[in-house]
C-alpha positions in Angstrom: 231.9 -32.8 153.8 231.9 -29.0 154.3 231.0 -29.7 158.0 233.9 -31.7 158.5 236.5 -29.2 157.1 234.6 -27.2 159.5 235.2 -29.4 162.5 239.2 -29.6 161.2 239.7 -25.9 160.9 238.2 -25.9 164.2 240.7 -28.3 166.0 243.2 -27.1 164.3 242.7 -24.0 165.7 241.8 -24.9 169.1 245.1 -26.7 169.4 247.0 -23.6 168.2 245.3 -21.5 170.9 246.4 -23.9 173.4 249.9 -24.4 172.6 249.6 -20.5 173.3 248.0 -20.7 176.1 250.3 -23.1 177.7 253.4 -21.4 176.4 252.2 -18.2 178.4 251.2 -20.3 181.4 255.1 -21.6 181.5 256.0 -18.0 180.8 254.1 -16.9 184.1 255.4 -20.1 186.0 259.3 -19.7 185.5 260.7 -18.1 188.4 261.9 -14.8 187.9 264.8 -13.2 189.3 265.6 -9.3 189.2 268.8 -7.9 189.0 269.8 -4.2 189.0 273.8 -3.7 188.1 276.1 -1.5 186.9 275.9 0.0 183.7 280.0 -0.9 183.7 278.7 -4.8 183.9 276.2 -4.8 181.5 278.2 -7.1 178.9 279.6 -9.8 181.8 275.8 -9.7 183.6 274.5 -10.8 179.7 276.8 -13.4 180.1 276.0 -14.5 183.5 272.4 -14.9 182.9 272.6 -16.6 179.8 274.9 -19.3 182.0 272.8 -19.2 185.1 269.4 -19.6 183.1 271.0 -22.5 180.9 272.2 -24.4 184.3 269.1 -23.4 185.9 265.8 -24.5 183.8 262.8 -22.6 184.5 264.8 -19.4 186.0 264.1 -16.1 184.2 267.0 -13.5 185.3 265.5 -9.7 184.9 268.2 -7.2 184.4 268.1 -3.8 185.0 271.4 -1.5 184.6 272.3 2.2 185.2 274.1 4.1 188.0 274.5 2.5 190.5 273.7 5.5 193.0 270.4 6.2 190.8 269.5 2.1 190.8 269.9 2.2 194.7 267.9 5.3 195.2 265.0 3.5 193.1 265.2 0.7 195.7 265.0 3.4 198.6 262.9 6.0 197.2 260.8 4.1 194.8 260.5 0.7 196.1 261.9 -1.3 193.1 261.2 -4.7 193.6 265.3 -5.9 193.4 266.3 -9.3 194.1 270.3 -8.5 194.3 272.2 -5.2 193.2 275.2 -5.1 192.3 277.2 -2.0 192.7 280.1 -0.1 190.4 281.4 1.3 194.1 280.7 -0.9 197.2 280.5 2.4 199.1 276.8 3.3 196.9 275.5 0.2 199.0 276.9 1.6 202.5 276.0 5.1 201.9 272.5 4.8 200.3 271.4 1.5 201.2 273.0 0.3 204.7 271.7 0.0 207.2 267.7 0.1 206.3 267.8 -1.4 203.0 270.3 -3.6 203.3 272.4 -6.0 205.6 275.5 -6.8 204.4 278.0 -5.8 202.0 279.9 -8.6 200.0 283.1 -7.1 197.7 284.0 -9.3 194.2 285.3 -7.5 191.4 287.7 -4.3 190.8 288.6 -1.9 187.9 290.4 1.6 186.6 289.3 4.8 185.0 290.6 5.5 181.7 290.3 7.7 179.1 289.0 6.0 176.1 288.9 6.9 172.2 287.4 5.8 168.7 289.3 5.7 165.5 287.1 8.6 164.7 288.8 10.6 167.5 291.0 13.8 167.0 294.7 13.3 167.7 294.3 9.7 168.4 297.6 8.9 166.9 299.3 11.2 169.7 297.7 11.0 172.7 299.3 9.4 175.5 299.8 8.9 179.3 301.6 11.8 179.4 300.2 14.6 177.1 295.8 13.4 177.8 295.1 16.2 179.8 296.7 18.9 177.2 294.9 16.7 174.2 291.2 16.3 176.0 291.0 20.3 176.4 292.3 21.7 173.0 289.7 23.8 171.6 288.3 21.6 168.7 287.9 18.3 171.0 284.5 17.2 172.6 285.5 14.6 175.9 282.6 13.8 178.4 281.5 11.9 181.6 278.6 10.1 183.5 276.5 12.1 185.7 278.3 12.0 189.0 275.2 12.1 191.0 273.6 8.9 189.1 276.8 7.0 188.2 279.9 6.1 190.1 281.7 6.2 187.0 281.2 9.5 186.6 282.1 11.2 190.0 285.5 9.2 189.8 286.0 10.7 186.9 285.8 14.0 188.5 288.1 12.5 191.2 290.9 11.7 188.6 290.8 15.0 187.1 291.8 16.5 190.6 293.9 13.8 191.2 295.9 14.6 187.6 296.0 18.1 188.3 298.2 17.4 191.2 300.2 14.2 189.5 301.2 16.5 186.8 301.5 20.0 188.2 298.8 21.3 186.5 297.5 24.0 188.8 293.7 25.0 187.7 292.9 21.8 185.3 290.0 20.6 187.5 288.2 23.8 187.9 289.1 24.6 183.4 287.8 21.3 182.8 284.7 21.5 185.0 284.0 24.9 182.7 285.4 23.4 179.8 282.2 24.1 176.9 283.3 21.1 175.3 282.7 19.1 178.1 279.5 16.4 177.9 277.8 14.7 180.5 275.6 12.2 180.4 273.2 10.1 182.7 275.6 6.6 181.9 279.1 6.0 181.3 277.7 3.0 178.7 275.7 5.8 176.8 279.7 7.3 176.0 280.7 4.3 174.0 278.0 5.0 171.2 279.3 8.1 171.0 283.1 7.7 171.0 282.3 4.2 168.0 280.5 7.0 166.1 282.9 9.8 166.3 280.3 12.4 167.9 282.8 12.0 171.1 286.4 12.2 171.0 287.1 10.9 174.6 285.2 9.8 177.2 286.0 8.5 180.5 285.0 5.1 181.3 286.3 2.0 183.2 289.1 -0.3 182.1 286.7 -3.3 181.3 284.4 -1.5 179.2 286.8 0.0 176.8 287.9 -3.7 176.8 284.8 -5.3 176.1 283.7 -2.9 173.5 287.2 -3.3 171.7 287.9 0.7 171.8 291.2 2.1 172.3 292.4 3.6 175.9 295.1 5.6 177.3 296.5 3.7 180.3 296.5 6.5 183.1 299.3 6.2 185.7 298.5 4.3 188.7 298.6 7.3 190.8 295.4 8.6 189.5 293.4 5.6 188.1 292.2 4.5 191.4 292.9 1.1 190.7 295.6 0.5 193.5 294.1 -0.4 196.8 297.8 0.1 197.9 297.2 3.9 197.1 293.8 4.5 199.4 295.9 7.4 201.1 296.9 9.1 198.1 293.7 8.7 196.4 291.2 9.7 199.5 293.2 13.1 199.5 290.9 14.4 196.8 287.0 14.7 197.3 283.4 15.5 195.4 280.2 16.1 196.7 277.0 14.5 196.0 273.7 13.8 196.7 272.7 12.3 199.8 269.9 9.9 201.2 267.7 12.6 201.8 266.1 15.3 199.2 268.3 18.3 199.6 271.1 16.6 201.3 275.0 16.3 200.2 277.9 13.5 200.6 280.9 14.0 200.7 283.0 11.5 198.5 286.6 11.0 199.1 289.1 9.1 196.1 288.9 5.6 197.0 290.2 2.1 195.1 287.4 1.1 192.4 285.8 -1.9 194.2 282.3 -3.4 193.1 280.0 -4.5 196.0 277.2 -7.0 196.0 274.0 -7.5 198.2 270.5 -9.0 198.3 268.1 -5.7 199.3 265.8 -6.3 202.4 262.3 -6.0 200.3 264.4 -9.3 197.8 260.3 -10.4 196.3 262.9 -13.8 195.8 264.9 -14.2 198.5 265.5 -17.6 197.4 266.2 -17.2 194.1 268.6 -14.1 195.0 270.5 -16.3 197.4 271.3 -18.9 194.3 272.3 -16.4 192.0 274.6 -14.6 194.1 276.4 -18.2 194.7 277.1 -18.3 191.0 278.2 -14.8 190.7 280.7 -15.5 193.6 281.3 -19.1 192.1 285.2 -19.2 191.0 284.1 -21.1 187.5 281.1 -19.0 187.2 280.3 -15.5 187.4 284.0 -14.5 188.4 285.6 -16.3 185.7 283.2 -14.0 183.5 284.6 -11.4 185.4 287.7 -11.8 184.5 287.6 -12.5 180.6 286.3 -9.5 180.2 288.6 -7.1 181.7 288.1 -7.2 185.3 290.5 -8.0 188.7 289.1 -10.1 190.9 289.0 -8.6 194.9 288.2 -10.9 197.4 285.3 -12.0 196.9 285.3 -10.7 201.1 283.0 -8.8 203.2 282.9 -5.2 204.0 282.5 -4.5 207.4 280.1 -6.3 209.7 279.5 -9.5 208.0 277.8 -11.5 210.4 274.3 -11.2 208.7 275.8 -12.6 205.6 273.8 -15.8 204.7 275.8 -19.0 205.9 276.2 -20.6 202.1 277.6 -16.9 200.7 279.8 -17.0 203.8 281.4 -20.0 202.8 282.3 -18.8 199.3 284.1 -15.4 200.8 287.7 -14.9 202.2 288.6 -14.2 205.7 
């Protein structure tokens, strides 16, 4: 009898170590796709994979997110194995990636700075379109940024600051904020939101769509200095900022431009296949650009930037002449 119970705690357990051995085994088969984005597209991208991997059994998507100049220089500099990056500023993919890293340059989404606020934040009942600049550098209120040299979102920044100070007269705000104590910077513009929900930040700047998506309250800057009018490229490119450039040691210089988001599939893809089919469904009208959308985003294109011809046929077909 006892030699039986033996034998039934023994199968038992054997079929429990299978059923964990083939669960890993199908853990190690599904195909794996990996995706570096935006820190600004972190809550769409959630979306987007949940869709994509629900439509497409077997599929694991990988996210990564960040700056998008500091996720393009791990591709470069540190060879992270990325199967499509998409970009917070299509010109991070030109600059840093173009023409060894990359082929081509496809544009889909756009977006605007604001400054955004918590409930928690001083003077949030008077703050305005008009009077932010005067409110963000009284002497009892903290306001920050993303690190210009890792994050798009926080070199534009920067660029609307200069771009106020003209709008509104204000000689000398750039170079008071830029000394400002108060002032915060930090090495995401996602890593603001915590802060600004929890009071420890009383403004932050940060695009449109992620004030949006995390339900926080904004002031609406003026489209002359939001950089959300491609109709204004003139007036924006008149201000600049320098940063970091492909090499160790090297500067860019930056001008104001429209806030466009660029996507492409690095040369070193491990998945080119894989990339190739998930980039459809971002560019797909009821799939990842309807996400887009809901949460706070315009749509450009999607189009090409510049030479296109070594865009893969099927994306191609999905972009606008």
């Amino acid at each position: 009898m006892q030699g039986k119970r033996n034998l039934q705690k023994f199968l038992v357990l054997l079929s429990a170590v299978l059923m964990v051995v083939a669960f890993a085994s199908g853990a190690l088969a599904a195909e794996k796709i990996m995706v570096y984005h935006a820190g600004s597209l972190s809550a769409p991208m959630a979306k987007i994979e949940a869709l994509y991997e629900a439509a497409n059994p077997g599929v694991d998507v990988l996210r990564e997110s960040g700056g998008s100049n500091a996720l393009a220089r791990k591709i470069t500099d540190l060879g992270g194995a990325c199967d499509v990056f998409l970009s917070a500023d299509y010109l991070v993919i030109e600059k840093l990636l173009r023409p060894a890293g990359a082929e081509w340059n496809a544009l889909f989404a756009s977006n605007a700075i604001v400054l955004m606020y918590g409930p928690k934040s001083k003077y949030n009942n008077e703050v305005n379109a008009k009077n932010w600049t005067k409110v963000m550098m009284r002497p009892d209120v903290n306001w920050g940024h993303s690190e210009p040299d890792a994050d798009p979102c926080g070199y534009r920044s920067l660029l609307v600051i200069q771009l106020a100070e003209k709008f509104y007269g204000d000689k000398g705000l750039y170079e008071r904020a830029m000394k400002d104590p108060k002032r915060a910077v930090r090495q995401k513009a996602i890593e603001l939101v915590a802060m600004v929900e929890s009071g420890a930040m009383d403004y932050a700047f940060e695009y449109k769509s992620v004030a949006v998506q995390h339900k926080l309250d904004y002031v609406q800057l003026p489209p002359e200095i939001n950089l959300m009018d491609p109709a204004r490229d003139k007036e924006y490119s008149t201000v600049s900022i320098e940063l970091s450039g492909k090499e160790p040691g090297t500067k860019m210089k930056v001008k104001g431009e429209p806030i466009v988001y660029g996507l492409t599939i690095p040369k070193t893809a491990p998945n080119n296949k894989g990339a190739l089919d998930f980039v459809k469904f971002v560019l797909d009208p009821n799939g990842g650009l309807k996400v887009f959308q809901e949460m706070g985003q315009d749509i450009v294109g999607p189009s090409s930037y510049g030479d296109g011809s070594k865009i893969p046929a099927e994306v191609q077909k999905m972009l606008k002449k």
